[in-house]
N, C-alpha and C positions, 0 to 999 in steps of 0.2 A: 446359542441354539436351544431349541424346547424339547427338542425327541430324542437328538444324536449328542456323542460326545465320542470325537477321538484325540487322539493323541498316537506321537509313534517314537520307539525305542527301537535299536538294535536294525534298524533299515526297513522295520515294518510300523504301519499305519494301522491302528486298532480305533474301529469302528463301532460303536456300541448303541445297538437300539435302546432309547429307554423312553415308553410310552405304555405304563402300566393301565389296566391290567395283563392285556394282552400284546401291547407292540404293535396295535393293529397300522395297517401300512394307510393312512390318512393322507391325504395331498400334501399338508403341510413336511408329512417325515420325507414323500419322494421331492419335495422343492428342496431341502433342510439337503438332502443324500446329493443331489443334483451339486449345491454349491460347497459339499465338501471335498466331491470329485474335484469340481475345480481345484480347489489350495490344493489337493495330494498331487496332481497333474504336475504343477508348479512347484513342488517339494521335492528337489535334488533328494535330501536325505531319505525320502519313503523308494523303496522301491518292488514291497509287497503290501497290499491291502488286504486286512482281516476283517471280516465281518460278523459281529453275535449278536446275540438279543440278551438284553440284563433281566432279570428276573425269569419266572417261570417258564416264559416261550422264547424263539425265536423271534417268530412271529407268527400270531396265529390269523390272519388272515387280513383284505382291504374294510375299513372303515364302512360297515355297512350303512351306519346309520347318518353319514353324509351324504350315502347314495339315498335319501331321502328327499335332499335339498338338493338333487339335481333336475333342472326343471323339462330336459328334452332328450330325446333318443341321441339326439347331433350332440350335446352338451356330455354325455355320458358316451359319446366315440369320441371326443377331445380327450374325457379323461383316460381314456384306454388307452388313443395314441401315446399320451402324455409317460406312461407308467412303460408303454413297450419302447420309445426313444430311449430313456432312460436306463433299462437294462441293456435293450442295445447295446448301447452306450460302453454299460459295465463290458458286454462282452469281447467289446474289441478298444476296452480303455490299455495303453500301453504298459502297464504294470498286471501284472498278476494280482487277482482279486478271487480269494479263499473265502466261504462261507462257513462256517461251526456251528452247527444246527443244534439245540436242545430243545427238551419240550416238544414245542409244534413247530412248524413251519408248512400252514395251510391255503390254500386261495394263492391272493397276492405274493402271502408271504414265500410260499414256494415258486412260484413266478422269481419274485428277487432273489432267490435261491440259484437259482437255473442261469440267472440272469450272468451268476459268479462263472470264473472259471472251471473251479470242482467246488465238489463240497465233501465236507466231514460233518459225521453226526455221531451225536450218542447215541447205544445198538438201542436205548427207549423210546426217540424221539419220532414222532408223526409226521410224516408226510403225505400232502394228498390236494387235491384239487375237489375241492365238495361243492364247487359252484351250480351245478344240477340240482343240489338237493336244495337249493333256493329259487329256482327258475331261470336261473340267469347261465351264463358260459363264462370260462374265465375270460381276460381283455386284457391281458398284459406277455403276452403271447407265450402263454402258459400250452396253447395247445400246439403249437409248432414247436417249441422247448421239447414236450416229455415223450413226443414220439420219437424224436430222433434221439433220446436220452434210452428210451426203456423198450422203444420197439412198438409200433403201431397199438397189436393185439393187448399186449398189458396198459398201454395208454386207455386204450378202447373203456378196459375194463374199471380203471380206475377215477376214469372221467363219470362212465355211463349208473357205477356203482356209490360214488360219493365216499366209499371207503377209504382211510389212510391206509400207509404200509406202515410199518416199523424200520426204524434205523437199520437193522441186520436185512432185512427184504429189500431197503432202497441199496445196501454193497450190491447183493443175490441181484438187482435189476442192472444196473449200471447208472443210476440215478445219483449215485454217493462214493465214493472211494475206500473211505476205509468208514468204520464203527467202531468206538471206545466208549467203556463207562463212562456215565455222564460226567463222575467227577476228574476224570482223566483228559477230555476232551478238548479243553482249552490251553492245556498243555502241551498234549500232540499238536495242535492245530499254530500253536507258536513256532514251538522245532521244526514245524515243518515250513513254515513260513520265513525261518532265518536260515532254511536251508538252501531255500529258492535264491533269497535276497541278496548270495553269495556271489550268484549268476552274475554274470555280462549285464546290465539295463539295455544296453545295445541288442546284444543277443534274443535277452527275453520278448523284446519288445516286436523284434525280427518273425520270432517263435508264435505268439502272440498275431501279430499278420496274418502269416502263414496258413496259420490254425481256419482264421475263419473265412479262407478261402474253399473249405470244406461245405461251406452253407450256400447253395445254391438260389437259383433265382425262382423256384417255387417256396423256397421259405421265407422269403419276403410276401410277394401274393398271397401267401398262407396268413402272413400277420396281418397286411392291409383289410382281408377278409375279415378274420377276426372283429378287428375294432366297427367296420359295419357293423356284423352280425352280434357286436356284444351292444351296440345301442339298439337296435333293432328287438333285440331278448327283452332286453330293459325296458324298452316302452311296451312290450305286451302284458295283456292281463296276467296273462302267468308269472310273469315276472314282477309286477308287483304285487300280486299277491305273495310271490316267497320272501320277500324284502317284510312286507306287513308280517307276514308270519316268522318270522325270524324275530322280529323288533317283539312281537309278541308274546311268542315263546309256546306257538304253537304249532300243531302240523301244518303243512298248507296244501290246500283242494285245488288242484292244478284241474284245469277245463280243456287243456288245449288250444287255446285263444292267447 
C-alpha cells in the first residue's frame, strides 16, 4: 500500500495514515482504507480497529487539489457518494473502530473521524469542518454526522463559522470522548482498545447493530442530499473560485453565483 500501513497485536488492528505532509484524504487513501476493511473483516485475530495519522496530523483534510481534475458537478457527487459509503461502512462495520485524533483532523478528515465509533484526541488537536471557507460544503456526510454528534446549534456554528474546536471543546461538545496529552494519547487509545477486544466479538458486534438502529430514515435523505448539493456547490462559480483560491493562497471573492 502507498498511504496506509497496518498491522495488529494483542486483538487490535492499528491503522496508520501515512500521506505527508498532511494525510490529506485523496481517493487513493479511501480506495487503500476500503480494501483494508476488507482483510480486518476477514481477520478472526482483529477484533478492534484503531485508527491515527503518522506525522504532524490526523488528517487535515480531502485532497483539494484533485478536486481540480474533477471534470462535472455528477463526477464530484460520485465522489462524495464514494467517501459517505465508506464511512458508512466504518460505522456499522462489525468490529469496533476507535479514531486517535492528533494535530488536525479537518474537512474529510473529520468526516472519517465521525465516520469511527468514538473518537479520542489530544486536548491540542483541531477539529472542524472549514469547507465554507472554500465555497464548497462538506460530501462525506460530515453534515448529518456533527449535528447529531454536537447538537444542531453548535454544528450551525461550526459549519457557518469555518472555525476548529480544540481537543478539550470537542470532550465539552460530545464530538470526542476523552482528551489526553498529545504525547499520552496513543497509549490511552491502545488500553482502551485491548480493553474492548476482551469483549464477546458476538456481543460487540450485536452492540454495534443495535447501535445504529439509532439513525433514522431522515439521516439517510440527509446524506443523499448532501452528495447532490456537494456537486451542485462544486460546479458553481463560487466554488471554484474557493478551490482557485486555496490552490493559490489567496482570499477568495465569493459573488454568489
Amino acid at each position: 500500500m502507498e498511504y496506509l500501513t497496518w498491522s495488529h497485536q494483542d486483538m487490535v488492528a492499528e491503522i496508520a495514515i501515512s500521506r505527508p505532509p498532511a494525510n490529506a484524504l485523496s481517493s487513493g487513501v479511501l480506495k487503500e482504507l476500503s480494501g483494508v476493511l476488507d482483510e480486518i473483516e476477514e481477520t478472526d485475530e482483529v477484533r478492534v480497529v484503531l485508527i491515527h495519522g503518522e506525522g504532524r496530523f490526523f488528517s487535515a483534510g480531502a485532497d483539494i487539489k484533485e478536486f481540480t481534475e474533477v471534470e462535472s458537478s455528477g463526477d464530484f457527487s460520485k465522489l462524495g457518494k464514494f467517501g459517505q459509503d465508506l464511512f458508512e461502512r466504518m460505522e456499522s462495520f462489525p468490529k469496533p473502530i476507535i479514531a486517535a485524533i492528533h494535530g488536525a483532523a479537518l474537512g474529510g478528515g473529520l468526516e472519517l473521524a465521525m465516520g469511527c465509533h468514538f473518537r479520542l484526541v489530544s486536548e491540542t488537536a483541531k477539529l472542524g469542518l472549514p469547507e465554507l471557507q472554500l465555497g464548497l460544503v462538506p460530501g462525506f456526510a460530515g453534515t448529518q454526522r456533527l449535528p447529531r454528534l454536537v447538537g444542531s446549534a453548535r454544528a450551525a456554528e461550526m459549519l457557518f463559522t469555518s472555525d476548529p474546536i480544540t481537543g478539550i471543546q470537542a470532550v465539552q461538545y460530545g464530538l470526542a470522548n476523552h482528551a489526553f496529552p498529545e504525547e499520552e494519547l496513543l497509549e490511552n487509545a491502545f488500553n482502551m482498545a485491548k480493553k474492548i477486544a476482551r469483549k464477546s466479538p458476538i456481543a460487540l458486534k450485536a452492540a454495534i447493530e443495535l447501535l445504529s438502529h439509532s439513525k433514522h430514515a431522515e439521516f439517510y435523505n440527509g446524506v443523499e442530499k448532501e452528495a447532490e448539493l456537494f456537486g451542485k456547490v462544486f460546479a458553481s462559480e463560487d466554488g471554484q473560485e474557493g478551490i482557485s483560491a486555496f490552490i493559490e493562497k489567496r482570499e477568495p471573492a465569493f459573488k454568489g453565483k
